[in-house]
MARBA-906750 format. One line per field, with one value per atom (N, C-alpha, C): x, y, z. Coordinates in steps of 0.2 Angstrom, whole numbers. Layout:
BEGIN
X: X,...
Y: Y,...
Z: Z,...
//
This chain:
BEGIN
X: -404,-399,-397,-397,-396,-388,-387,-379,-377,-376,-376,-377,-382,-385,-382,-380,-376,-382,-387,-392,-399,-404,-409,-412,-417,-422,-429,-431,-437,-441,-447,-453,-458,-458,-461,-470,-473,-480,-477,-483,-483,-488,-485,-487,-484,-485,-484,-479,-474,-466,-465,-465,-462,-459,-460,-457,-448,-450,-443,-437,-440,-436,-432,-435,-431,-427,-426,-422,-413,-411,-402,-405,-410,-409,-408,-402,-401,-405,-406,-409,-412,-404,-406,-406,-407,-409,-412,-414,-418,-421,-429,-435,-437,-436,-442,-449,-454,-461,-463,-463,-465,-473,-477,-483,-486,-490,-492,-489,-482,-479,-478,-482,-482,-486,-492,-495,-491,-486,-482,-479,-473,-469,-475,-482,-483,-485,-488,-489,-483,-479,-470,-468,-470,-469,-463,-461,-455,-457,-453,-452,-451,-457,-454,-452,-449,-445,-446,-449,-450,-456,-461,-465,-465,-464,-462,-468,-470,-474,-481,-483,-491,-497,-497,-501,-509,-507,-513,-518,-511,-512,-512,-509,-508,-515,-517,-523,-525,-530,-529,-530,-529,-527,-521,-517,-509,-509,-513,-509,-509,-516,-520,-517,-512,-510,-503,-501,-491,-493,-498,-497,-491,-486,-481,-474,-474,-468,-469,-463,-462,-465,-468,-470,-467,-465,-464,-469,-473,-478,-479,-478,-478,-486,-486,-494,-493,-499,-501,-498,-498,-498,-488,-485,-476,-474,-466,-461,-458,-457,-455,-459,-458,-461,-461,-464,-465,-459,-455,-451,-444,-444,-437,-436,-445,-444,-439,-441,-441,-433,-428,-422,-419,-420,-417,-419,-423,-422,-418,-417,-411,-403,-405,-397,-397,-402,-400,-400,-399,-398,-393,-388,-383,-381,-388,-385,-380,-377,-371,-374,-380,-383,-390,-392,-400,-405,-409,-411,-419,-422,-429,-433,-437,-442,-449,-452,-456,-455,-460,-460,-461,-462,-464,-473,-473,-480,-484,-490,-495,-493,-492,-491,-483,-484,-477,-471,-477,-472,-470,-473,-469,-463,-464,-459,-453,-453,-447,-444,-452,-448,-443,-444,-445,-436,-435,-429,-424,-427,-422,-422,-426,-422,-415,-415,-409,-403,-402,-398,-396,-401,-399,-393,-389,-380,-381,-387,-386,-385,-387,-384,-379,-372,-366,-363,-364,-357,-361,-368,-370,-372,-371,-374,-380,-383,-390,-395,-397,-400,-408,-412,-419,-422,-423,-430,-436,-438,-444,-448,-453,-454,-449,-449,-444,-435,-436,-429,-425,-418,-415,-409,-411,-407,-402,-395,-389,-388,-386,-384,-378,-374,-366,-363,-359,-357,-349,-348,-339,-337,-339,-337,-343,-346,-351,-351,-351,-350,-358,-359,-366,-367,-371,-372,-378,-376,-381,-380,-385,-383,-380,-377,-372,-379,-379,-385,-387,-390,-394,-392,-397,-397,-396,-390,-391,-390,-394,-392,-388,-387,-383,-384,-386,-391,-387,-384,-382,-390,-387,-391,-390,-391,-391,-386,-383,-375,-371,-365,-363,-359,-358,-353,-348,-341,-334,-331,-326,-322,-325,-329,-333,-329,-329,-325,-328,-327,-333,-331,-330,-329,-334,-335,-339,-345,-346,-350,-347,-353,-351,-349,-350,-349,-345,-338,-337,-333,-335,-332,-324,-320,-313,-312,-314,-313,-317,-325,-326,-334,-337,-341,-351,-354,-361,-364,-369,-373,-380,-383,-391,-395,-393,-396,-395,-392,-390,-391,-394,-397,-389,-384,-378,-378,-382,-378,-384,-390,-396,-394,-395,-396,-389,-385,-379,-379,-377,-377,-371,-373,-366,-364,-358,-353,-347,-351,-349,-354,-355,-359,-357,-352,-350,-346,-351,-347,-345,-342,-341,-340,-341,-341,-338,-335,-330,-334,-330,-330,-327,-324,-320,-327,-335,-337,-342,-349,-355,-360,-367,-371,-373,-372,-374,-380,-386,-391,-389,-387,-386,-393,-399,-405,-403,-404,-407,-411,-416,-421,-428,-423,-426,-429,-438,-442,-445
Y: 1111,1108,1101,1095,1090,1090,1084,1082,1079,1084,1081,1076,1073,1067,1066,1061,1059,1058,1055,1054,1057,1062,1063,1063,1058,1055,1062,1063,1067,1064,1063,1059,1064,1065,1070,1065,1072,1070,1065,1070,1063,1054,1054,1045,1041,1035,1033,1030,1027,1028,1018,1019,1008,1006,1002,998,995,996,994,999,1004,1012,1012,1010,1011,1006,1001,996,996,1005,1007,1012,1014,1019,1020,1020,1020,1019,1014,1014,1020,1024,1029,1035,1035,1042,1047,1053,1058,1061,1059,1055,1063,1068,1074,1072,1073,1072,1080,1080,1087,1086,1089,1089,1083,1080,1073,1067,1069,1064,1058,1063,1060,1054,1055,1049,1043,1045,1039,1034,1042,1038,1032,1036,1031,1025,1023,1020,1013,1018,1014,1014,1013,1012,1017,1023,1029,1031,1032,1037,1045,1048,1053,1060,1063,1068,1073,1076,1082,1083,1085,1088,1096,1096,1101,1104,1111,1111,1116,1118,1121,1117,1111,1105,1105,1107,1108,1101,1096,1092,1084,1086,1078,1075,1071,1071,1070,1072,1075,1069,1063,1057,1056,1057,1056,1062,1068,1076,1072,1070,1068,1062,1058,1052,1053,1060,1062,1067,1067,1073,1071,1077,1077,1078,1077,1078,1086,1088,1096,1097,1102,1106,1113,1112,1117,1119,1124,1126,1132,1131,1139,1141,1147,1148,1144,1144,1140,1147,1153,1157,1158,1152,1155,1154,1155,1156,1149,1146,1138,1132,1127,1122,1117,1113,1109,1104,1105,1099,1104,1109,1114,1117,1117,1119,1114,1107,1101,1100,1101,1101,1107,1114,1116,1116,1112,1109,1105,1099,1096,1097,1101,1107,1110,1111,1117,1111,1106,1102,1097,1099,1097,1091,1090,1082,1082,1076,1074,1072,1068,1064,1065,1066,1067,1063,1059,1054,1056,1058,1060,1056,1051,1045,1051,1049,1052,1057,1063,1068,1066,1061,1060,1059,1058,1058,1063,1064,1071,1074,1080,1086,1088,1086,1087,1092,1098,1104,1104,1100,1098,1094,1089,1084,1087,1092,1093,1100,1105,1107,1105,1098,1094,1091,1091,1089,1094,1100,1107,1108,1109,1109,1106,1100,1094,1097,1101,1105,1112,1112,1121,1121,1127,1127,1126,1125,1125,1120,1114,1106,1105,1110,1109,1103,1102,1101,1093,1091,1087,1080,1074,1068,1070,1070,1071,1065,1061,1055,1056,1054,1054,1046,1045,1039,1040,1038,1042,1038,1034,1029,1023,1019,1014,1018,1022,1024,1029,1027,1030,1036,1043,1049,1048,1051,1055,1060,1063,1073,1072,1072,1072,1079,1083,1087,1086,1082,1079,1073,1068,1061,1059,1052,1048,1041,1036,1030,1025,1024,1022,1012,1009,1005,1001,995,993,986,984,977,977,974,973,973,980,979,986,987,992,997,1003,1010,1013,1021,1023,1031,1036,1041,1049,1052,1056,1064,1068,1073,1080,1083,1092,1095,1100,1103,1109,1115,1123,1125,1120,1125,1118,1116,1110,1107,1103,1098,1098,1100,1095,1092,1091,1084,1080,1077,1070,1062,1060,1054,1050,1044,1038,1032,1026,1021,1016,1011,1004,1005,1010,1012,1008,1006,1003,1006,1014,1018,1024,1024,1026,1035,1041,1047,1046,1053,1052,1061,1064,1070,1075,1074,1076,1079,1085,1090,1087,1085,1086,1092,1094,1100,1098,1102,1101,1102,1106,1104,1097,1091,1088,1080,1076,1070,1066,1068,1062,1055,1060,1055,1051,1050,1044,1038,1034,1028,1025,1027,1023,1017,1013,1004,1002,999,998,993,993,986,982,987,981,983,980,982,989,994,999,1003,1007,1015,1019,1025,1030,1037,1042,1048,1054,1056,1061,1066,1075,1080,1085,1091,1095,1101,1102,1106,1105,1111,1109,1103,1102,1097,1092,1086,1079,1075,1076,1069,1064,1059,1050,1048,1047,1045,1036,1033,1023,1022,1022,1021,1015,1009,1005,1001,1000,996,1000
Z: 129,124,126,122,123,122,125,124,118,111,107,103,102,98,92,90,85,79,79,75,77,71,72,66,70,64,65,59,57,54,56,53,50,42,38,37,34,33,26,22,15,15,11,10,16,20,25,26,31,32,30,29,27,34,37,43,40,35,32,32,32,32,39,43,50,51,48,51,52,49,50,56,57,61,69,73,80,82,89,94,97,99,102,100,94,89,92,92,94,87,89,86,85,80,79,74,74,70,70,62,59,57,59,59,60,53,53,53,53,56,58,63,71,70,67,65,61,58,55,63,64,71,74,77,81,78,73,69,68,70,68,75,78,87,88,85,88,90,97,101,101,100,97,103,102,108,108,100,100,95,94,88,86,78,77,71,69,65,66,62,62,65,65,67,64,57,55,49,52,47,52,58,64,65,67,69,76,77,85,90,87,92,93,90,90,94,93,99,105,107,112,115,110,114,115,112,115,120,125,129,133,134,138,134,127,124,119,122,121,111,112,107,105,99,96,89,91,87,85,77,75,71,67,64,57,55,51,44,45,40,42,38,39,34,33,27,26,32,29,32,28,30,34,36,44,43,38,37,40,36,35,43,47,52,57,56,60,58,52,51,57,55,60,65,69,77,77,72,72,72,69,67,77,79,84,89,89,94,93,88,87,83,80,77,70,71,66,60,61,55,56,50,48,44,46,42,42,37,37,33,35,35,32,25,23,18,15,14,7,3,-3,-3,-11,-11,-11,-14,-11,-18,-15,-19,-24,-32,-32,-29,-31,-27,-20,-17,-9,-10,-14,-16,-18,-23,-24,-18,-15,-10,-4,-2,4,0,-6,-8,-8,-11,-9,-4,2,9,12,8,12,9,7,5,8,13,12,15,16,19,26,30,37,38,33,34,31,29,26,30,38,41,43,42,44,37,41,35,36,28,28,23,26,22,21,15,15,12,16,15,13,7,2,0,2,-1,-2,-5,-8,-11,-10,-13,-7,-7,-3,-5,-3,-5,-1,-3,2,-2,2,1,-1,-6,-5,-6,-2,-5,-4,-1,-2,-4,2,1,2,2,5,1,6,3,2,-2,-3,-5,-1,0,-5,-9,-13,-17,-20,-23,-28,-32,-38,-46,-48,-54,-52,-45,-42,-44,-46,-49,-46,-45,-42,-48,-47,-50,-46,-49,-46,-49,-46,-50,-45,-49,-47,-44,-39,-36,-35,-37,-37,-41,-46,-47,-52,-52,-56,-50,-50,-45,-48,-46,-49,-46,-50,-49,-47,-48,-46,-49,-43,-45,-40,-42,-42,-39,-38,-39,-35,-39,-37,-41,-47,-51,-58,-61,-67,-75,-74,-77,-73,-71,-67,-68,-65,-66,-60,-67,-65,-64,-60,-58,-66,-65,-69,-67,-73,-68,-70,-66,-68,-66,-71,-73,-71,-65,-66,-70,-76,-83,-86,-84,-88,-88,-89,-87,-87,-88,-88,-80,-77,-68,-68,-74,-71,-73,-68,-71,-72,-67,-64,-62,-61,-58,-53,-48,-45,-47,-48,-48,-44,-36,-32,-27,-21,-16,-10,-12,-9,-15,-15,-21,-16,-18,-16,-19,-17,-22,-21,-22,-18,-24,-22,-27,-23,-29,-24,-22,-27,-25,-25,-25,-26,-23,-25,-22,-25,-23,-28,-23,-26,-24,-25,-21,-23,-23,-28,-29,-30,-23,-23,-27,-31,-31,-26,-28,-24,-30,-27,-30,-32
//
């Protein structure tokens, strides 16, 4: 058991991580690689601390060049995936903030799995951020302050259930203690109108989708 790590970064398979992606990420993060990964991390010179996964997708230069760093390896025939497994290592090692580099690209049905994970309840108590290509997710289930240029999209999408009281500010169309519905396109395509919003809500789960470029 590590002495509580405030940050851990997960390096997912998918399409490959942007050198750009890492440039908030601590120094001294505690680096887990969910299967192929690993090949991102090294790629992107992280240090990775832990690999996590079926390894049915890494390539076996990347095995062969992390000899030394602890393996957790489960069968290829399991219940969850090399990412959900690689969150709860995170969880179980106490991180405060999770930032998970990759996992987009490929397969849709991985993409939107890879999005329903970041939600499950075992990451209620932690910040949970995703870098997916060009765009940048936060999990909001209370508050979170989102950072971005004056124009820049940001949409805001319910997850398993409605959000309420949603109240907003630094949005250019701004909510005043009111409910989004995951049936319901009202939260795309929000704009900031300053360079720091923020989103509060008394319930439920909100995607803050950046999109980026």
């Amino acid at each position: 058991m590590l002495n509580e790590p405030i940050t851990a970064v997960v390096v997912a398979g998918g399409d490959a991580v942007h050198l750009d992606q890492i440039e908030d990420v601590p120094a001294d993060a505690y680096v887990i690689a969910a299967d192929s990964g690993l090949d991102h991390a090294r790629r992107l010179n992280l240090a990775v601390d832990l690999i996590v996964g079926d390894l049915d997708s890494v390539s076996a230069k990347a095995l062969a060049d992390s000899e030394g760093i602890p393996i957790e390896q489960y069968p290829t025939d399991k219940n969850y995936t090399d990412l959900e497994l690689a969150l709860d290592a995170a969880v179980r090692l106490g991180a405060e903030r999770i930032v998970v580099l990759g996992g987009h690209g490929g397969r849709l049905d991985h993409f939107f799995g890879n999005a329903a994970v970041l939600t499950a309840p075992s990451l209620s108590n932690r910040n949970v951020e995703w870098l997916a290509g060009h765009a940048h997710v936060y999990v909001v289930r209370r508050w979170t302050q989102l950072h971005g240029s004056v124009g820049a999209t940001v949409s805001l999408l319910a997850v398993g259930g409605p959000a309420t009281g949603v109240v907003t500010q630094g949005l250019r169309w701004p909510l005043a203690n009111e409910a989004l519905e995951p049936w319901e396109s009202r939260g795309l395509s929000n704009q900031f109108s300053s360079p720091i919003a923020t989103i509060n809500l008394e319930s439920g789960i909100l995607l803050a989708v950046i999109p980026g470029a």
